[in-house]
Short mmCIF file of the C-alpha atoms (twelve columns), coordinates in Angstrom:
data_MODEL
# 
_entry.id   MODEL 
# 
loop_
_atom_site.group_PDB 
_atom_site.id 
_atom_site.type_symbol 
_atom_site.label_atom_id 
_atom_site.label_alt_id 
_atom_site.label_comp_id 
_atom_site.label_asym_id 
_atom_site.label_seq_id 
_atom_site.Cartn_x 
_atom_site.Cartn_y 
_atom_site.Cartn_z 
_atom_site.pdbx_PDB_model_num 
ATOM 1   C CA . UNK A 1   0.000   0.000  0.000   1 
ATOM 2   C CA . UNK A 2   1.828   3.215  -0.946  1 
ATOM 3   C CA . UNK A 3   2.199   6.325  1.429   1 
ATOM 4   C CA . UNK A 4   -0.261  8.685  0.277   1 
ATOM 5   C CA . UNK A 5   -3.063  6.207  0.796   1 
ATOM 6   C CA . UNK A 6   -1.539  5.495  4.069   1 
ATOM 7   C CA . UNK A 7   -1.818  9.157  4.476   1 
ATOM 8   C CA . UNK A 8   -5.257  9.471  3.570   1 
ATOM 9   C CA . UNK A 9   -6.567  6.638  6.277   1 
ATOM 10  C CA . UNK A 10  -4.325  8.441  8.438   1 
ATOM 11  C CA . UNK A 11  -6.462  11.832 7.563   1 
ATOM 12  C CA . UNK A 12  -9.485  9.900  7.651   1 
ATOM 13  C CA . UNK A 13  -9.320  8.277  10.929  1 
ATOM 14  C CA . UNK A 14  -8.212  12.218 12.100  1 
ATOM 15  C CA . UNK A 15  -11.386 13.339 10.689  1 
ATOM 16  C CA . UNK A 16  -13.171 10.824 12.756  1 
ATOM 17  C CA . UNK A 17  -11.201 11.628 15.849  1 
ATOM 18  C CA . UNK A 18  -12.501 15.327 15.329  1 
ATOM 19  C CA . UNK A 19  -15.729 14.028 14.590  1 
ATOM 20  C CA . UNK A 20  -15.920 12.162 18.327  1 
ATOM 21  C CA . UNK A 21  -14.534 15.599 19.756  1 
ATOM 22  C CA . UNK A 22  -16.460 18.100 18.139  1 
ATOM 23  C CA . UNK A 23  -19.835 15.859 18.827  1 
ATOM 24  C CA . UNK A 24  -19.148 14.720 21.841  1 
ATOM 25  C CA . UNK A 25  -20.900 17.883 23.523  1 
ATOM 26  C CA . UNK A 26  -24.061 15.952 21.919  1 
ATOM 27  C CA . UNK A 27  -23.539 13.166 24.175  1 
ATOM 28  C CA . UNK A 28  -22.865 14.651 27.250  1 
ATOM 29  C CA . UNK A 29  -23.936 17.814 27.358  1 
ATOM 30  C CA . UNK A 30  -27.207 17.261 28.852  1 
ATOM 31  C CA . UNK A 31  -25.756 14.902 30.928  1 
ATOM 32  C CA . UNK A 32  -22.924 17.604 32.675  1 
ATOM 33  C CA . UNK A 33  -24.895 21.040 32.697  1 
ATOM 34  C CA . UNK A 34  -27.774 18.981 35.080  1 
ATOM 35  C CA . UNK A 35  -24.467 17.417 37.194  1 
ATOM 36  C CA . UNK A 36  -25.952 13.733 36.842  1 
ATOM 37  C CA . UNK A 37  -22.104 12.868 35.941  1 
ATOM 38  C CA . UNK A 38  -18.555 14.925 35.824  1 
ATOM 39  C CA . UNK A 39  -17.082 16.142 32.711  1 
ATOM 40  C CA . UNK A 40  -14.532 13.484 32.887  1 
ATOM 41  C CA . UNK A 41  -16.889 10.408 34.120  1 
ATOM 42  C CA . UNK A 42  -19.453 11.972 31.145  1 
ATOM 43  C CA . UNK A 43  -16.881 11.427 27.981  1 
ATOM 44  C CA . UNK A 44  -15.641 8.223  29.456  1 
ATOM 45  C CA . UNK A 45  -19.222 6.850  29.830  1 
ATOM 46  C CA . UNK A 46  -19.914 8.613  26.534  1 
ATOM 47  C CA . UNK A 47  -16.938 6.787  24.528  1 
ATOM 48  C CA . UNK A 48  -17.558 3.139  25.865  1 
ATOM 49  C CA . UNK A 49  -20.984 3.299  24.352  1 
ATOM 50  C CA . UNK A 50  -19.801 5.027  20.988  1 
ATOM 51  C CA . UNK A 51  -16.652 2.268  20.670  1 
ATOM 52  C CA . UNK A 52  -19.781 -0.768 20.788  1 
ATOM 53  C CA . UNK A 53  -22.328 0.710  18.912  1 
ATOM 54  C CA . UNK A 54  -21.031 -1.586 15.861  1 
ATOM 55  C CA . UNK A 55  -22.322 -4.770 17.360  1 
ATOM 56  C CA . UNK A 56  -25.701 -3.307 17.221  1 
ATOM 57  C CA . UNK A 57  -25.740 -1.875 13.729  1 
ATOM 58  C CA . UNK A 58  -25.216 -2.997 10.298  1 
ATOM 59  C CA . UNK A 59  -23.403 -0.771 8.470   1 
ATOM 60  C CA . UNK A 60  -25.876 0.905  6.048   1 
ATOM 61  C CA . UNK A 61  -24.884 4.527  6.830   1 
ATOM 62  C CA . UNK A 62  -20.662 3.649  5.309   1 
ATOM 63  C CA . UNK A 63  -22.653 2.361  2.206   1 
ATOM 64  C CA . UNK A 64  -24.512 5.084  1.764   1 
ATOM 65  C CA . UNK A 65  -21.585 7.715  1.915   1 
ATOM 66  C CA . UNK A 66  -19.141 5.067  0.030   1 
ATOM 67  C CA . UNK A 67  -21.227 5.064  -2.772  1 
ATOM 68  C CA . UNK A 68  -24.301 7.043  -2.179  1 
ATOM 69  C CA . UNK A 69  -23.071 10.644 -2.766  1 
ATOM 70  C CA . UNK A 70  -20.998 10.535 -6.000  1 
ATOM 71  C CA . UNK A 71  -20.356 8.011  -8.312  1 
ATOM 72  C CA . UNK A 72  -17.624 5.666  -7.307  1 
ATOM 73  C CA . UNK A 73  -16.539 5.283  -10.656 1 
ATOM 74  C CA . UNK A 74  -14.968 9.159  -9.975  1 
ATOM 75  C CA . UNK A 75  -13.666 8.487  -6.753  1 
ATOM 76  C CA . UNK A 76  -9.588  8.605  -6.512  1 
ATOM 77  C CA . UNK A 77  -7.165  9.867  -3.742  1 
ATOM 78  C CA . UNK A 78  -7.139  13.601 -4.544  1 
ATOM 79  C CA . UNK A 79  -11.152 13.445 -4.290  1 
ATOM 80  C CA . UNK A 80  -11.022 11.602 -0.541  1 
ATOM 81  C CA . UNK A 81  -7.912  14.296 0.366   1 
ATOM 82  C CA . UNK A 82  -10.153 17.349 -1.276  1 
ATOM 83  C CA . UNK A 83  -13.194 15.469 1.087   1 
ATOM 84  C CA . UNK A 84  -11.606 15.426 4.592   1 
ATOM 85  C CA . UNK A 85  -9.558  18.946 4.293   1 
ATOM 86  C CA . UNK A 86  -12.744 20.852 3.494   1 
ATOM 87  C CA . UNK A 87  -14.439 18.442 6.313   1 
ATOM 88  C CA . UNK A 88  -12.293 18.783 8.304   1 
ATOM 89  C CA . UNK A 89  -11.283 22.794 8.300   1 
ATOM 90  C CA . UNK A 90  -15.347 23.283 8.883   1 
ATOM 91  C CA . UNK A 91  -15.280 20.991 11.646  1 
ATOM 92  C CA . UNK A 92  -12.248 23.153 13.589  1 
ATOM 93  C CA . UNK A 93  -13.540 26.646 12.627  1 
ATOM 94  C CA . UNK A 94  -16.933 25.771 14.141  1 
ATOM 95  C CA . UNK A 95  -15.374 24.232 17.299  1 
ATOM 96  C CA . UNK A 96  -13.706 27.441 17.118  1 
ATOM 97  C CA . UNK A 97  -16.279 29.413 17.548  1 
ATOM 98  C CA . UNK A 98  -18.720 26.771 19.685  1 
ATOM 99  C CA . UNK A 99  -21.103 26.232 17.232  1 
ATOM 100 C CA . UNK A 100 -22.631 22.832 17.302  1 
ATOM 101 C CA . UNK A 101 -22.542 21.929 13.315  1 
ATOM 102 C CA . UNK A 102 -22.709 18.316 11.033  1 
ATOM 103 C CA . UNK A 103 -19.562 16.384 10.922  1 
ATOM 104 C CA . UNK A 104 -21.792 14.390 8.368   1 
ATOM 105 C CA . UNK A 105 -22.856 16.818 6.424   1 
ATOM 106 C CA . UNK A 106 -19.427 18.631 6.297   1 
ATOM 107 C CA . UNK A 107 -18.046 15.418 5.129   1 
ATOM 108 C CA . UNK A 108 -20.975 15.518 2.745   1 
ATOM 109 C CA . UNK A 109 -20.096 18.688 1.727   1 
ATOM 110 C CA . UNK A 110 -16.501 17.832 1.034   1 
ATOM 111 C CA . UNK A 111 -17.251 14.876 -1.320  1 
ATOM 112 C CA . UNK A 112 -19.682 17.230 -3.043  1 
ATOM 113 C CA . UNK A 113 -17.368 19.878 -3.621  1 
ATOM 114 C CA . UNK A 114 -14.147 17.564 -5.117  1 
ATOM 115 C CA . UNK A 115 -16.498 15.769 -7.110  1 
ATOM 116 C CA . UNK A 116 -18.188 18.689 -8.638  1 
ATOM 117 C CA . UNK A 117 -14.333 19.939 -9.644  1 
ATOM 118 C CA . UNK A 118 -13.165 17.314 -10.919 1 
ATOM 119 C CA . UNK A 119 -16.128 15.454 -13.034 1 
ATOM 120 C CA . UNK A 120 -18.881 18.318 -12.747 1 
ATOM 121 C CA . UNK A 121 -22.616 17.336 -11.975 1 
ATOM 122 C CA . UNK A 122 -23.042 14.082 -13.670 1 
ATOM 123 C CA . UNK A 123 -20.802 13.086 -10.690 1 
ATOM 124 C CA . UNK A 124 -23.351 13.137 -8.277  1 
ATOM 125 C CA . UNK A 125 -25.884 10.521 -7.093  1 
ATOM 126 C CA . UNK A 126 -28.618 12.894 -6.448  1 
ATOM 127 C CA . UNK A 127 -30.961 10.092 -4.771  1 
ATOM 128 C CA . UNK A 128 -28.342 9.791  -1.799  1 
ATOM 129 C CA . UNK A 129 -27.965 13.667 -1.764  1 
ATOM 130 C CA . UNK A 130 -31.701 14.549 -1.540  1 
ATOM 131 C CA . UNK A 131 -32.272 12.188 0.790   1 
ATOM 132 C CA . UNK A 132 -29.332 13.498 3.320   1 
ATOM 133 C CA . UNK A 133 -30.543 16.978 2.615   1 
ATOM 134 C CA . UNK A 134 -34.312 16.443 3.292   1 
ATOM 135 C CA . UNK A 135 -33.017 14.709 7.071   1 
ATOM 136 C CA . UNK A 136 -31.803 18.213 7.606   1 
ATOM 137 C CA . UNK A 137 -34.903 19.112 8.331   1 
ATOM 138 C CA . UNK A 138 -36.564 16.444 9.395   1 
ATOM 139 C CA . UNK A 139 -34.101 15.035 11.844  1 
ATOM 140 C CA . UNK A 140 -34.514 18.037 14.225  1 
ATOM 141 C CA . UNK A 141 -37.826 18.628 13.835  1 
ATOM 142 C CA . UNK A 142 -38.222 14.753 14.332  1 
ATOM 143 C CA . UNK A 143 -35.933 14.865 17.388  1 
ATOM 144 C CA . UNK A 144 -38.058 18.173 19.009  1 
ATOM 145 C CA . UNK A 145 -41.267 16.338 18.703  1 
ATOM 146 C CA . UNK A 146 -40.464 13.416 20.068  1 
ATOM 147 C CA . UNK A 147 -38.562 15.702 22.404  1 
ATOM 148 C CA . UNK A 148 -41.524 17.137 23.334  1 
ATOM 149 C CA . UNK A 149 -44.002 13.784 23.714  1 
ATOM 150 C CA . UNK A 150 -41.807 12.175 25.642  1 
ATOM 151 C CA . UNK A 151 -41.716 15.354 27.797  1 
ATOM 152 C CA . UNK A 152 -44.900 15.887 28.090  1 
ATOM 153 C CA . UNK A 153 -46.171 11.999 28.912  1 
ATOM 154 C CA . UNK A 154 -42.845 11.809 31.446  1 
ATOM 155 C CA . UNK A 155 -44.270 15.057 33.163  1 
ATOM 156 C CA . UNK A 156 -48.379 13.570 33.147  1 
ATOM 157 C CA . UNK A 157 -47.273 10.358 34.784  1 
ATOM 158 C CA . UNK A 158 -44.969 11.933 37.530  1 
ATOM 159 C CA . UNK A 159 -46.829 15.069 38.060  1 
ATOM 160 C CA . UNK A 160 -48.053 13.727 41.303  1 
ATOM 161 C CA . UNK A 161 -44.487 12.664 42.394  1 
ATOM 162 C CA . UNK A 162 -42.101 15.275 44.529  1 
ATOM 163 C CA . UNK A 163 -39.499 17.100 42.655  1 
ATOM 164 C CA . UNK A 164 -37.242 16.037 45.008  1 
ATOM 165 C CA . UNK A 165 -38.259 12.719 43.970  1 
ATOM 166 C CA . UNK A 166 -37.909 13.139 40.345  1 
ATOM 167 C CA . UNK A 167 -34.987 14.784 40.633  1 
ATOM 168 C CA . UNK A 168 -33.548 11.027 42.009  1 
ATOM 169 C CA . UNK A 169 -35.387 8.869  39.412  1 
ATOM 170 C CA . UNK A 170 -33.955 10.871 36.376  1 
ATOM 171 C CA . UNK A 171 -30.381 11.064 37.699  1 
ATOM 172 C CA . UNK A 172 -30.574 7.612  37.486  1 
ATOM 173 C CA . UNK A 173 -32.570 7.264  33.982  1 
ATOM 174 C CA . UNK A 174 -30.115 9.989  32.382  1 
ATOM 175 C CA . UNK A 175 -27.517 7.764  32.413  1 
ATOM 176 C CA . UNK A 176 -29.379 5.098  30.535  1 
ATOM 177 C CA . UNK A 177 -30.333 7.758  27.649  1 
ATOM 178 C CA . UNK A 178 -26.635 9.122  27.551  1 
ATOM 179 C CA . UNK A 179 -25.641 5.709  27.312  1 
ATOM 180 C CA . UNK A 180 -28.447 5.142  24.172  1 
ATOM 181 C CA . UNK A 181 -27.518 8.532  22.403  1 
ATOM 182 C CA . UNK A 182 -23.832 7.536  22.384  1 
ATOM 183 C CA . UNK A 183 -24.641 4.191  20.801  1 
ATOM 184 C CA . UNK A 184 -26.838 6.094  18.447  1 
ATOM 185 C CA . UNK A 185 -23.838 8.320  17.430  1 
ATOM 186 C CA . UNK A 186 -21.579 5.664  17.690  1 
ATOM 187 C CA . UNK A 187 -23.396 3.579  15.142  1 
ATOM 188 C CA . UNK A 188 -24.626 6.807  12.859  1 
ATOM 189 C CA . UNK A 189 -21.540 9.508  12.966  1 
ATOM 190 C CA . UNK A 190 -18.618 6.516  13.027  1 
ATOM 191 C CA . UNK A 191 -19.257 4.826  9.717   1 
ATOM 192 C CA . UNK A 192 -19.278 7.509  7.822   1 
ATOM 193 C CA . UNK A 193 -15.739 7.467  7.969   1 
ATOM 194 C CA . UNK A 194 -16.052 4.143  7.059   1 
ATOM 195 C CA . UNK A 195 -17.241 4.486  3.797   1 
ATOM 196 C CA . UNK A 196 -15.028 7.238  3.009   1 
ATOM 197 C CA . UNK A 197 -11.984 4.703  3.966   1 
ATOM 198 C CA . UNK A 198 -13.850 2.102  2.242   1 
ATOM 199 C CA . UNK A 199 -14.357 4.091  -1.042  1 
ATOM 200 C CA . UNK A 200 -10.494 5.474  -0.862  1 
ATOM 201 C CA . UNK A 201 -9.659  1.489  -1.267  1 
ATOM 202 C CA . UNK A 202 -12.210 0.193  -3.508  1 
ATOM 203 C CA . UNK A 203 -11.203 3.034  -6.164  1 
ATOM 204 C CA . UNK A 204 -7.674  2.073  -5.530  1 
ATOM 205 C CA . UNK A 205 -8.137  -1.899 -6.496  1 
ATOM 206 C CA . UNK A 206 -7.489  -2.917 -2.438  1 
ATOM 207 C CA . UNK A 207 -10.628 -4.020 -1.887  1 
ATOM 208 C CA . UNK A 208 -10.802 -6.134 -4.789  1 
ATOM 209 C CA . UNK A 209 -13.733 -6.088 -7.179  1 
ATOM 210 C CA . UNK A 210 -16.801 -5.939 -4.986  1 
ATOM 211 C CA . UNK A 211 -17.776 -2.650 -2.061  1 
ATOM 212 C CA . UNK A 212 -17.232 -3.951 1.707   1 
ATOM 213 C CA . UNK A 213 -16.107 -2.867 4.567   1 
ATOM 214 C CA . UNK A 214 -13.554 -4.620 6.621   1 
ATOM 215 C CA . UNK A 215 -13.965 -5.723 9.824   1 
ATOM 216 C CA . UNK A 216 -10.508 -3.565 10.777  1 
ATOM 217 C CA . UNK A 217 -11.879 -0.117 8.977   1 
ATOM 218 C CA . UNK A 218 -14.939 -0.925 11.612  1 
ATOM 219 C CA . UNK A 219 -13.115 -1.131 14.604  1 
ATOM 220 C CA . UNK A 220 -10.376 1.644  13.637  1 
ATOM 221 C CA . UNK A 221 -13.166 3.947  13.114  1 
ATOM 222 C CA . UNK A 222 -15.229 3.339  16.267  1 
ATOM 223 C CA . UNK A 223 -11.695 3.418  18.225  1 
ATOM 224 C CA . UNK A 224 -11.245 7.029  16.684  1 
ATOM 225 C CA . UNK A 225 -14.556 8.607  17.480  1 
ATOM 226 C CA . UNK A 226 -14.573 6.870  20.849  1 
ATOM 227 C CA . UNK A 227 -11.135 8.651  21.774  1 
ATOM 228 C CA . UNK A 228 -12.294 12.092 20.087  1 
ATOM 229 C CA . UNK A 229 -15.492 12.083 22.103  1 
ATOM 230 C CA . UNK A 230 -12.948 11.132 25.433  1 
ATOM 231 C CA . UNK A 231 -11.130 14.574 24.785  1 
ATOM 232 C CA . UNK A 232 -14.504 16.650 24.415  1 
ATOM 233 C CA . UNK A 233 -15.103 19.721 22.413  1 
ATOM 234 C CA . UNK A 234 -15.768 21.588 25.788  1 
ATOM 235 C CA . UNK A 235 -16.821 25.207 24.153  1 
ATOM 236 C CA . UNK A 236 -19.736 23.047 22.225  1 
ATOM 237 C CA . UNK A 237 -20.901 21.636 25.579  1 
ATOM 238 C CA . UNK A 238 -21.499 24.849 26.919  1 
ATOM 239 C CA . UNK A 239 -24.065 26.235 23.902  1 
ATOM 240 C CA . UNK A 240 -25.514 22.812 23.947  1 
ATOM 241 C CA . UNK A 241 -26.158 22.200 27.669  1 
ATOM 242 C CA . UNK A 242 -26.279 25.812 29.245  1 
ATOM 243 C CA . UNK A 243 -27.091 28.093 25.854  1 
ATOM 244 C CA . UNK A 244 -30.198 26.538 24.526  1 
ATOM 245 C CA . UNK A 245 -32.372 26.104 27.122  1 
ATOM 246 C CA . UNK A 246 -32.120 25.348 30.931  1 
ATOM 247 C CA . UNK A 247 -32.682 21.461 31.642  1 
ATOM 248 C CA . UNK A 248 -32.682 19.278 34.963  1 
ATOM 249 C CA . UNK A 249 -32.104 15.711 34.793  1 
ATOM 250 C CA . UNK A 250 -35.851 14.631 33.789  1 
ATOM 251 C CA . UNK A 251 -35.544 17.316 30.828  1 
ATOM 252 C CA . UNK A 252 -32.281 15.448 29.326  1 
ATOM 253 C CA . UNK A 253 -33.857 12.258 29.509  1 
ATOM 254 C CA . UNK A 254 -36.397 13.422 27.360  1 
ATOM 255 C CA . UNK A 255 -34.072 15.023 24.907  1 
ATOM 256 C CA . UNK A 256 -31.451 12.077 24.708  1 
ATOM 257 C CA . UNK A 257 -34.153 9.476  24.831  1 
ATOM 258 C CA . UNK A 258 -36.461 11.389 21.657  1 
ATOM 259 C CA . UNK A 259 -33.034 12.047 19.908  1 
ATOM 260 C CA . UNK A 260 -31.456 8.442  20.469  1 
ATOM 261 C CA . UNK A 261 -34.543 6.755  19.114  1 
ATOM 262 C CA . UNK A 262 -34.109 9.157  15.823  1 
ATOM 263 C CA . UNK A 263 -30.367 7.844  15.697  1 
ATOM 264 C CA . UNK A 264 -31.798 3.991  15.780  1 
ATOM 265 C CA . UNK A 265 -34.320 4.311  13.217  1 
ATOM 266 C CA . UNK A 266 -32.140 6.423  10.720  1 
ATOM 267 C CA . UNK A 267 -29.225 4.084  11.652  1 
ATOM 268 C CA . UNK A 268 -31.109 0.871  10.812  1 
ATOM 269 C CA . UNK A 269 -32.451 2.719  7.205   1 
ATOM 270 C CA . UNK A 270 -29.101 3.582  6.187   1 
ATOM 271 C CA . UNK A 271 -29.672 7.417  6.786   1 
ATOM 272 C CA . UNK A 272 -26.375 9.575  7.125   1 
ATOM 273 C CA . UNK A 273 -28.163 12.198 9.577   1 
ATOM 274 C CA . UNK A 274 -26.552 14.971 11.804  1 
ATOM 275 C CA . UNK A 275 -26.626 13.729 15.333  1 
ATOM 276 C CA . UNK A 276 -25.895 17.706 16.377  1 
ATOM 277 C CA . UNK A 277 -29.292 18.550 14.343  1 
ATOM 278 C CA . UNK A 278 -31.195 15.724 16.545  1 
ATOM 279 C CA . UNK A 279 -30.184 16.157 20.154  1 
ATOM 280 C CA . UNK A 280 -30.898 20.096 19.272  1 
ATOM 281 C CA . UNK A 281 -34.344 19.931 18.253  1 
ATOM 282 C CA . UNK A 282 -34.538 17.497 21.218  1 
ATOM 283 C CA . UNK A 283 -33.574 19.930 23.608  1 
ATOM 284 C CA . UNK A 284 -35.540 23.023 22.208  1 
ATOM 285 C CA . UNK A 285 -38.587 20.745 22.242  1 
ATOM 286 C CA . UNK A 286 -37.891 19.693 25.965  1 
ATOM 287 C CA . UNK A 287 -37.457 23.524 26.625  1 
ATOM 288 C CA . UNK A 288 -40.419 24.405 25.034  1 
ATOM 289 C CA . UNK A 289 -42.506 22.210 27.347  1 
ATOM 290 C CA . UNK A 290 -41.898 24.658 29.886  1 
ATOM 291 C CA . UNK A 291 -42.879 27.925 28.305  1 
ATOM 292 C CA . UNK A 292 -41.503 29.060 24.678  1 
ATOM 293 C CA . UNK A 293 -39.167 31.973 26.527  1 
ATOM 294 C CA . UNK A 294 -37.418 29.354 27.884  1 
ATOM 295 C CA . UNK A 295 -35.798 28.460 24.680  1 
ATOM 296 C CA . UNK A 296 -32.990 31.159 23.886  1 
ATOM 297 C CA . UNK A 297 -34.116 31.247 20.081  1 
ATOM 298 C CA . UNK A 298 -31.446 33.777 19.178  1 
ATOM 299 C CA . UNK A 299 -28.537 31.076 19.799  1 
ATOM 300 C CA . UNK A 300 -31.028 28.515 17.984  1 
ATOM 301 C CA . UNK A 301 -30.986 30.928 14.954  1 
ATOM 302 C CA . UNK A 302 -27.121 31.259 15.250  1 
ATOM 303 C CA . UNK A 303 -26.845 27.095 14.787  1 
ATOM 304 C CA . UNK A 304 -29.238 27.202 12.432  1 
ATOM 305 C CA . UNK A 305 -27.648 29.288 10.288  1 
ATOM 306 C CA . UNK A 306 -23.962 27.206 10.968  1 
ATOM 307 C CA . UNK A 307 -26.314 24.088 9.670   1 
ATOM 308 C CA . UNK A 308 -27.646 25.743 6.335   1 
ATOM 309 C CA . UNK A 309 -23.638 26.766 5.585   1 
ATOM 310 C CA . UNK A 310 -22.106 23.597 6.271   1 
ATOM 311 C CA . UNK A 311 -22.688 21.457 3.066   1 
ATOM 312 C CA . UNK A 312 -21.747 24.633 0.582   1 
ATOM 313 C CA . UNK A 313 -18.500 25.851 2.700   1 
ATOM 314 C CA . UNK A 314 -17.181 22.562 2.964   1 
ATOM 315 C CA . UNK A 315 -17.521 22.202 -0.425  1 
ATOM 316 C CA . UNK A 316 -15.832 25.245 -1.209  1 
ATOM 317 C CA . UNK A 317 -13.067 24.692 0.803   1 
ATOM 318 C CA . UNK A 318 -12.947 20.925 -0.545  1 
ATOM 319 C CA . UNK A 319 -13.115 22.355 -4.282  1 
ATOM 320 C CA . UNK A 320 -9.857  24.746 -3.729  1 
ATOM 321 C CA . UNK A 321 -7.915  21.918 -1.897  1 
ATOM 322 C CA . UNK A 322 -8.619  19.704 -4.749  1 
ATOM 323 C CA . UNK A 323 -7.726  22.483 -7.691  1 
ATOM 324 C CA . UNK A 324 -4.121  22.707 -5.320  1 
ATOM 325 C CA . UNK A 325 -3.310  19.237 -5.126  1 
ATOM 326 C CA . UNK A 326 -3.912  18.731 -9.050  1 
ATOM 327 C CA . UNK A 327 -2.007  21.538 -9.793  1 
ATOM 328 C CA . UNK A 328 0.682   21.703 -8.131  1 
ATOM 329 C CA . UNK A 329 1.461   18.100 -6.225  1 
# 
């Protein structure tokens, strides 16, 4: 296997890394800002679950962003280097500034952009791209009503309990819907990077004549995201579990519960969704239950906005790394 593909796993499995760190406020940010767990017990709890989630999976997700984006036919080792340096440059500038974006959807973004330089529109496999780009919307407006329902049947069926009480039982409970959102992301956000690795050696001849995904890609991958969530993109945890909306432990339940059960069903259809669109709309429907002030709606707009720019910058950025590396390498 020569260097530069070397490289480009290398990159990849970095890209996942970052992916684990910048989404790992997702997974525990609910989980911190109402002190069920510490920081550091939260990311460790956080990465065991995200490092399993492939024995409960298939792997539908890495075939839908191995071959479900662009053609593979176009697919080379400038296109997967153009892919993760726009993915990943989006992913660091919106740590940066502790904005809860897509991983997916920059990663999206990237293959979009490379593609569209290199082989123009015929390149892409619209079906796969429509279908990403309609879960944009629906994913968080999925993961806010279900958000909400399960907020508003948990509240009807304690409402005669203390808060005291409550307080105890959902400690307790949070730690079982962390533990289900991280195997939601685990199994959604990690094999992305498995079809991008997968894709880099099928166009390559490594893989042989027929799309697959080894059982080491698999591993490697969930290894990487489970370490990237153990580090923590700490500025991201603070907009997601104190900027939002206010929550107590029987609020995150409902928002990692509604959001992990969007993770399993898009999971199991082979959906490449944005768990940071998900556990969002989770926790503005949860804060909505309360009263609709007690949703900060001008920090909602602010992701918002981050979401709608994510697929076009990354592919801008993608597009100008893959003009360079023609060029001039």
């Amino acid at each position: 296997m020569d260097l530069y593909i070397i490289f480009l796993i290398f990159l990849a499995l970095f890209f996942d890394f970052l992916n684990g760190f910048h989404d790992s406020a997702n997974s525990i940010a609910t989980v911190v800002s109402t002190r069920v767990l510490s920081p550091r017990l939260a990311v460790i709890w956080a990465a065991f679950f995200n490092f399993i989630a492939f024995l409960f999976f298939g792997l539908h997700v890495a075939g839908t962003i191995g071959k479900g984006i662009v053609e593979v036919s176009i697919i080379d080792p400038n296109i997967i280097f153009a892919t993760l340096t726009g993915a990943c440059a989006w992913d660091i500038l919106t740590w940066y500034f502790g904005l809860p974006t897509s991983s997916s959807h920059a990663l999206m973004g990237g293959l979009i952009g490379g593609a569209l330089v290199k082989a123009g529109m015929k390149s892409l496999v619209w079906s796969g791209i429509l279908k990403t780009i309609a879960f944009i919307f629906i994913s968080p407006v999925l993961g806010l009503l279900l958000g909400l329902g399960l907020g508003v049947a948990v509240y009807r069926l304690f409402r005669k309990y203390a808060p005291m009480q409550v307080d105890h039982i959902f400690r307790k409970g949070q730690l079982v819907s962390a533990a289900l959102y991280s195997l939601g992301h685990g199994g959604n956000d990690a094999q992305k990077t498995m079809g991008i690795i997968a894709s880099l050696l099928f166009s390559t001849g490594y893989l042989g004549g027929e799309f697959h995904i080894p059982l080491w890609i698999v591993l490697s991958c969930q290894a990487a995201i489970a370490l990237g969530t153990m580090f923590g993109g700490w500025r991201i945890v603070k907009t997601m579990g104190q900027k939002v909306a206010k929550l107590r432990p029987v609020d995150g339940f409902c928002a990692e519960t509604g959001s992990a059960v969007t993770l399993f069903v898009t999971s199991w259809l082979g959906i490449p969704v944005s768990t940071t669109h998900t556990i969002t709309g989770s926790i503005m429907g949860v804060g909505a239950l309360k009263r609709l002030t007690a949703v900060r709606w001008g920090v909602a707009g602010q992701i918002v906005w981050a979401w709608v720019l994510t697929i076009p910058c990354s592919a801008l950025i993608s597009a100008a790394a893959y003009w360079v590396v023609v060029n001039f390498f």
